[in-house]
PyMOL CGO cylinders between C-alpha atoms (Angstrom):
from pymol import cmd
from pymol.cgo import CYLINDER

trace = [
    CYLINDER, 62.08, -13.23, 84.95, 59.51, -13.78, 87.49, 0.3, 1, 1, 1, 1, 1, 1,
    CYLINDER, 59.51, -13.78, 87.49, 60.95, -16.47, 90.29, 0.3, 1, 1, 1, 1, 1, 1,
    CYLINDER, 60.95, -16.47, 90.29, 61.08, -15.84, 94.17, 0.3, 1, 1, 1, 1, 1, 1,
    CYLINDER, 61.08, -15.84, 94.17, 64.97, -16.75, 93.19, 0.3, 1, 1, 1, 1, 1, 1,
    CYLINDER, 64.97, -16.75, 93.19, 65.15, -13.78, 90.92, 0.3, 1, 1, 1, 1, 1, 1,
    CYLINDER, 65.15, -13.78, 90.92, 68.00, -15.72, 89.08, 0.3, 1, 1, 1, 1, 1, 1,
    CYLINDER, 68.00, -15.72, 89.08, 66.85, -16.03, 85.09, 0.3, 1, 1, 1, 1, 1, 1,
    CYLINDER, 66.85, -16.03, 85.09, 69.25, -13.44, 84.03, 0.3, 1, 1, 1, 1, 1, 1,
    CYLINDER, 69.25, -13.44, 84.03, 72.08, -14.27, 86.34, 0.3, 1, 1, 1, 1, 1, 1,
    CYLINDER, 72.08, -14.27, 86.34, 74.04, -15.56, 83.26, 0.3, 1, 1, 1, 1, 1, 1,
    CYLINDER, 74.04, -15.56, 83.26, 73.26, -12.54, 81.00, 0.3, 1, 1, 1, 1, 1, 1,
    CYLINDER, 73.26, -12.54, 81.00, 74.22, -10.50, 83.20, 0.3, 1, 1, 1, 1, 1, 1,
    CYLINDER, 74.22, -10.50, 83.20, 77.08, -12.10, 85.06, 0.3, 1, 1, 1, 1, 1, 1,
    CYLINDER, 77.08, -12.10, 85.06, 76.50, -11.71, 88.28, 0.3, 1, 1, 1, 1, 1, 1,
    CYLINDER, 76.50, -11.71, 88.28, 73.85, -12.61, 91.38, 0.3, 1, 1, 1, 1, 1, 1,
    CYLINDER, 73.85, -12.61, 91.38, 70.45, -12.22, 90.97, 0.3, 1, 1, 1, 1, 1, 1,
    CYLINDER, 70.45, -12.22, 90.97, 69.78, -8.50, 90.73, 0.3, 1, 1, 1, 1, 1, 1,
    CYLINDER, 69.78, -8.50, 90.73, 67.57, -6.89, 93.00, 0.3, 1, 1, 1, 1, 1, 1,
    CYLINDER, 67.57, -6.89, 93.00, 63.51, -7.31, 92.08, 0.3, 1, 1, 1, 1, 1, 1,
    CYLINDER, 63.51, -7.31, 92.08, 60.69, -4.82, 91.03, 0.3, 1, 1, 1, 1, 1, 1,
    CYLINDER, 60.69, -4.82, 91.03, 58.76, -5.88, 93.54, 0.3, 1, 1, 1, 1, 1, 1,
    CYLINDER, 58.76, -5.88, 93.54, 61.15, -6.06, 96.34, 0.3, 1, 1, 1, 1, 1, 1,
    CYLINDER, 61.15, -6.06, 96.34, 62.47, -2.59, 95.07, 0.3, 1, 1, 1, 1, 1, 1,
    CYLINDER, 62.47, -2.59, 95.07, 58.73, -1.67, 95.13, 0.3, 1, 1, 1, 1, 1, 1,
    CYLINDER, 58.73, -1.67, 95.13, 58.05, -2.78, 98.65, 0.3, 1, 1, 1, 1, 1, 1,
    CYLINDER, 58.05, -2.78, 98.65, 61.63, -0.80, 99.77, 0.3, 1, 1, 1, 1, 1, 1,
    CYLINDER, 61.63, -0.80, 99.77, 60.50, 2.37, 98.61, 0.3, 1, 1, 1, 1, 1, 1,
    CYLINDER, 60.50, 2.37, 98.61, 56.44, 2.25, 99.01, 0.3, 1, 1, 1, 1, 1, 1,
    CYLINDER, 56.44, 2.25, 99.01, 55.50, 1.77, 95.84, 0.3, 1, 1, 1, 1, 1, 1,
    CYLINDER, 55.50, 1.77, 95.84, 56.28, 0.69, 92.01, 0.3, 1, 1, 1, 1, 1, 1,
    CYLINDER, 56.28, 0.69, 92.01, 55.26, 4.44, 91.37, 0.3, 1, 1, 1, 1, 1, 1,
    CYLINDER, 55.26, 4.44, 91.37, 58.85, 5.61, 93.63, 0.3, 1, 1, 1, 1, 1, 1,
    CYLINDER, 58.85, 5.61, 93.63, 61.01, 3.43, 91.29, 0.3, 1, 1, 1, 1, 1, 1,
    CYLINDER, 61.01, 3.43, 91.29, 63.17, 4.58, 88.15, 0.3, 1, 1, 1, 1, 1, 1,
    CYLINDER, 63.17, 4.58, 88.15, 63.67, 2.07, 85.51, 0.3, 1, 1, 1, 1, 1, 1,
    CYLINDER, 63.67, 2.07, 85.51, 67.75, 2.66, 86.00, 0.3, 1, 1, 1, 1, 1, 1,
    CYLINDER, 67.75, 2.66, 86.00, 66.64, 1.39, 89.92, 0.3, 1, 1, 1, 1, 1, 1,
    CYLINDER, 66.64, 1.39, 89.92, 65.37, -2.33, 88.09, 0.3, 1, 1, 1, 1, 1, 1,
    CYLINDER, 65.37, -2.33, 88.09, 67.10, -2.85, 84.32, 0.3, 1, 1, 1, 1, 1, 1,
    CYLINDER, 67.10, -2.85, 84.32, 70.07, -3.73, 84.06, 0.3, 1, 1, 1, 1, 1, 1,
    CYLINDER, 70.07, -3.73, 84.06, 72.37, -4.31, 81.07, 0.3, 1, 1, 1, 1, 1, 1,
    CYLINDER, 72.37, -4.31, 81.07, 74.27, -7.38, 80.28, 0.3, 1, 1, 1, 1, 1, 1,
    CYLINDER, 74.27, -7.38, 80.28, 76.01, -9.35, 77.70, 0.3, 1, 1, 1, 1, 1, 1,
    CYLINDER, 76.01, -9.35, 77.70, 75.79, -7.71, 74.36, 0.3, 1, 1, 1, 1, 1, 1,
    CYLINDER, 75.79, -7.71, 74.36, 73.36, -5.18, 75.18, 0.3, 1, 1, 1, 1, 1, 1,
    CYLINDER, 73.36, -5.18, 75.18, 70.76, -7.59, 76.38, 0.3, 1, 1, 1, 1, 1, 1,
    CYLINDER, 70.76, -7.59, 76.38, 68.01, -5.32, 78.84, 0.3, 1, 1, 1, 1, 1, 1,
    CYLINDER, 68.01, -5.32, 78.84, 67.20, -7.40, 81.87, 0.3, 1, 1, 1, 1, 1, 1,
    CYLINDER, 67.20, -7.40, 81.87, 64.77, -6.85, 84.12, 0.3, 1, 1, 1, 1, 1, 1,
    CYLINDER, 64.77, -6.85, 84.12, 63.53, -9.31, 87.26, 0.3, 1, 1, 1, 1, 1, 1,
    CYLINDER, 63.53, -9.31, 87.26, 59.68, -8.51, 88.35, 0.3, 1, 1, 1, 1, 1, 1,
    CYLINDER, 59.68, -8.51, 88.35, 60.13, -11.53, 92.14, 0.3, 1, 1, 1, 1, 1, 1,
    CYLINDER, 60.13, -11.53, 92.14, 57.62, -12.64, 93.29, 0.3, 1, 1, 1, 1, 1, 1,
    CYLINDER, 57.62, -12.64, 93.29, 56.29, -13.60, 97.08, 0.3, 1, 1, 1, 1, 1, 1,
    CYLINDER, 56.29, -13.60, 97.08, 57.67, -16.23, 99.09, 0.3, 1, 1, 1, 1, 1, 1,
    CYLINDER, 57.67, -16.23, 99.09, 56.31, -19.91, 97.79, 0.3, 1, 1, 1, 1, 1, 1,
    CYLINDER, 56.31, -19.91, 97.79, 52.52, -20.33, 99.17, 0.3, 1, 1, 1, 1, 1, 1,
    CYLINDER, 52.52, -20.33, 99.17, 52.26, -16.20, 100.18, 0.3, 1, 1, 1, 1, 1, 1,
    CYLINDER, 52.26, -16.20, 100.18, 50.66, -13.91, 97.48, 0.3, 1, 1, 1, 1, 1, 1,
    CYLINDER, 50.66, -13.91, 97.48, 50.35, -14.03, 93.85, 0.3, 1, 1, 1, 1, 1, 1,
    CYLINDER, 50.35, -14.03, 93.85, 53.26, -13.99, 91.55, 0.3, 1, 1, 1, 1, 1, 1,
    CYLINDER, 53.26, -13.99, 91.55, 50.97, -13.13, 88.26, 0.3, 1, 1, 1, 1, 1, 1,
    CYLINDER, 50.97, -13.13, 88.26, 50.33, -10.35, 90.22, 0.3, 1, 1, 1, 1, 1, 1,
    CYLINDER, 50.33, -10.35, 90.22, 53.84, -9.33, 90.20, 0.3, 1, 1, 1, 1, 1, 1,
    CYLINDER, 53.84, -9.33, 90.20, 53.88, -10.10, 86.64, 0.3, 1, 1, 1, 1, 1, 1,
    CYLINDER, 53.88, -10.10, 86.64, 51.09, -8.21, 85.75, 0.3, 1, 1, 1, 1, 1, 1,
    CYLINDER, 51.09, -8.21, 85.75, 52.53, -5.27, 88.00, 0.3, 1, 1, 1, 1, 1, 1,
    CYLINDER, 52.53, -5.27, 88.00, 56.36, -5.39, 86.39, 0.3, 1, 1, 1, 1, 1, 1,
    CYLINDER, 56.36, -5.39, 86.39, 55.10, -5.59, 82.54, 0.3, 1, 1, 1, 1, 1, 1,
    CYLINDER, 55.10, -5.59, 82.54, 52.64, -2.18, 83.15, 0.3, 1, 1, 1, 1, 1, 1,
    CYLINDER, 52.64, -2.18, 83.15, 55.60, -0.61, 85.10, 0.3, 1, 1, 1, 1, 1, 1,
    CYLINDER, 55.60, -0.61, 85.10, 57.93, -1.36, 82.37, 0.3, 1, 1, 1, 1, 1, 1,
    CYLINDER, 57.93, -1.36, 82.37, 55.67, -0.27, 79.60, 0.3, 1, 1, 1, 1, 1, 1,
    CYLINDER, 55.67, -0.27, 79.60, 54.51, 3.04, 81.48, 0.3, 1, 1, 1, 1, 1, 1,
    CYLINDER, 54.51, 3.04, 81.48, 58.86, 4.35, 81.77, 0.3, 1, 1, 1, 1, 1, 1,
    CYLINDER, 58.86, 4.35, 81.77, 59.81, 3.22, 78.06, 0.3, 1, 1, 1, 1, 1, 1,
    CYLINDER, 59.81, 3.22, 78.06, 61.73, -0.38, 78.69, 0.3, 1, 1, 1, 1, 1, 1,
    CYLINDER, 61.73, -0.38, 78.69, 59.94, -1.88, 75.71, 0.3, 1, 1, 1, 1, 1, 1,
    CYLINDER, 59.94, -1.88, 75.71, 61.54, 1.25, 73.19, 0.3, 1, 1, 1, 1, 1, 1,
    CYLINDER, 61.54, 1.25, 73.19, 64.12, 0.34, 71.06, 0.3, 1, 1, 1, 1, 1, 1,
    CYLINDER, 64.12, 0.34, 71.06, 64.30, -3.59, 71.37, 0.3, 1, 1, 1, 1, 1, 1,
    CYLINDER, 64.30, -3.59, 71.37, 63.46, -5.69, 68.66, 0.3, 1, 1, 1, 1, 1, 1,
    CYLINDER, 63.46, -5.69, 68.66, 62.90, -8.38, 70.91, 0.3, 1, 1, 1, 1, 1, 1,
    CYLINDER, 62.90, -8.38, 70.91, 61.52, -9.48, 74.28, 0.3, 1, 1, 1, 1, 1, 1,
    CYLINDER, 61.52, -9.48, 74.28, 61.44, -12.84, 76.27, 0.3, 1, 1, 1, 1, 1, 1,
    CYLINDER, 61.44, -12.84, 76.27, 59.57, -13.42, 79.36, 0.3, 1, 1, 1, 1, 1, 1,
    CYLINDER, 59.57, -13.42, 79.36, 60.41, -16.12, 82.00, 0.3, 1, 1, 1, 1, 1, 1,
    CYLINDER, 60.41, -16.12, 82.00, 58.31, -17.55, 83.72, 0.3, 1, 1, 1, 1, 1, 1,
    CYLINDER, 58.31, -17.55, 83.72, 57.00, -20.39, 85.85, 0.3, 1, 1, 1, 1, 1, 1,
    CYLINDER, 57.00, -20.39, 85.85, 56.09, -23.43, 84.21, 0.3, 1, 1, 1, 1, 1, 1,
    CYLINDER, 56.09, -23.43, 84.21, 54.57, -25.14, 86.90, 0.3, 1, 1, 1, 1, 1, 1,
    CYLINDER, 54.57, -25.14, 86.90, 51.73, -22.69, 88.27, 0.3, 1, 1, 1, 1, 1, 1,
    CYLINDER, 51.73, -22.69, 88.27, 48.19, -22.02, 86.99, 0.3, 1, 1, 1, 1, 1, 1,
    CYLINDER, 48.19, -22.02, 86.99, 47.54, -18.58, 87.15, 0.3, 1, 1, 1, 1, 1, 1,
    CYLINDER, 47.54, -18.58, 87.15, 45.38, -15.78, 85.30, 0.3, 1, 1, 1, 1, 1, 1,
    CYLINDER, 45.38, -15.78, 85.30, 48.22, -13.29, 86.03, 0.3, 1, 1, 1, 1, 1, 1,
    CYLINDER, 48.22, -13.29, 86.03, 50.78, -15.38, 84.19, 0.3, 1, 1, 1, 1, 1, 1,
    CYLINDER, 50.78, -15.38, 84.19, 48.46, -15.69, 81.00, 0.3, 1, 1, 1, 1, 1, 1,
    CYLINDER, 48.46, -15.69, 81.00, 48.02, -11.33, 81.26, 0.3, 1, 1, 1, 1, 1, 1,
    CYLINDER, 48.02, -11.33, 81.26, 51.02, -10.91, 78.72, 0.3, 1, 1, 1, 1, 1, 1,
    CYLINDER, 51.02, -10.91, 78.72, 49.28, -13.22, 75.94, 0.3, 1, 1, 1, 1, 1, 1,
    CYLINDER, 49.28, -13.22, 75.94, 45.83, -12.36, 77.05, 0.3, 1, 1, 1, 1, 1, 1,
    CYLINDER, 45.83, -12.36, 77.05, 46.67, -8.44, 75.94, 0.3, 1, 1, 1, 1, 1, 1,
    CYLINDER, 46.67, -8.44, 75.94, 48.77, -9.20, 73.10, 0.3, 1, 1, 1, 1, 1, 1,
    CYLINDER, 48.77, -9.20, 73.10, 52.25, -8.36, 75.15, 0.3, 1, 1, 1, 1, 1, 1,
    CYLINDER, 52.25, -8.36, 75.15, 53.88, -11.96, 74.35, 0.3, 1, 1, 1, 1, 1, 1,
    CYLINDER, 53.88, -11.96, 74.35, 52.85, -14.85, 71.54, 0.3, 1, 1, 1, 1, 1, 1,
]
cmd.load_cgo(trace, "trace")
C-alpha cells in the first residue's frame, strides 16, 4: 500500500498498520540499510505484505515513495515466488510516480 495511514493491509495482516519503507528508510539513513524481513510481513494465508508511506498530506511526493518501495522490493527478491501481486494506491492524486508500475510493465 502506499497511504500516509499505512493501513491497506491492516486486515491481512491482523493487526495496526505495520511500520513503512520509507519511514524505516528515513530511521536507518537509507532504503539501502533495510532488510526485506525489516518491511514484509506475512499475513493471512501466506499473503506477503509490504507498506511503501508516504509524506505527510501537501509535503513531498508519494510516487516517489512508490517508485522507491517497488525498486527496493525488486532489488532483495519480494517479487520471487508469488503468483500474484496487488498494489494500492491512491485514487485521488495525479502523479507520474503512481503511473511508474504500469509505465515499466510492473502492474496491468
Amino acid at each position: 500500500g502506499c497511504d500516509p495511514k499505512a493501513d491497506s493491509t491492516r486486515l491481512i495482516l491482523n493487526a495496526k498498520a505495520q511500520d513503512t519503507v520509507l519511514h524505516l528508510a528515513a530511521t536507518e539513513g537509507s532504503v539501502e540499510d533495510l532488510e526485506l524481513e525489516d518491511v514484509l510481513k506475512v499475513g493471512y494465508r501466506g499473503i506477503k505484505c509490504v507498506e511503501s508511506g508516504g509524506p505527510e498530506p501537501g509535503v513531498g511526493c508519494a510516487g516517489r515513495g512508490v517508485i522507491t518501495s517497488i525498486n527496493f522490493l525488486e532489488e532483495n527478491g519480494a517479487y520471487n515466488d508469488v503468483d500474484y501481486v496487488s498494489y494500492d494506491v491512491l485514487g485521488d492524486v495525479v502523479c507520474g510516480g503512481f503511473a511508474m508500475p504500469i509505465r515499466e510493465n510492473k502492474a496491468q
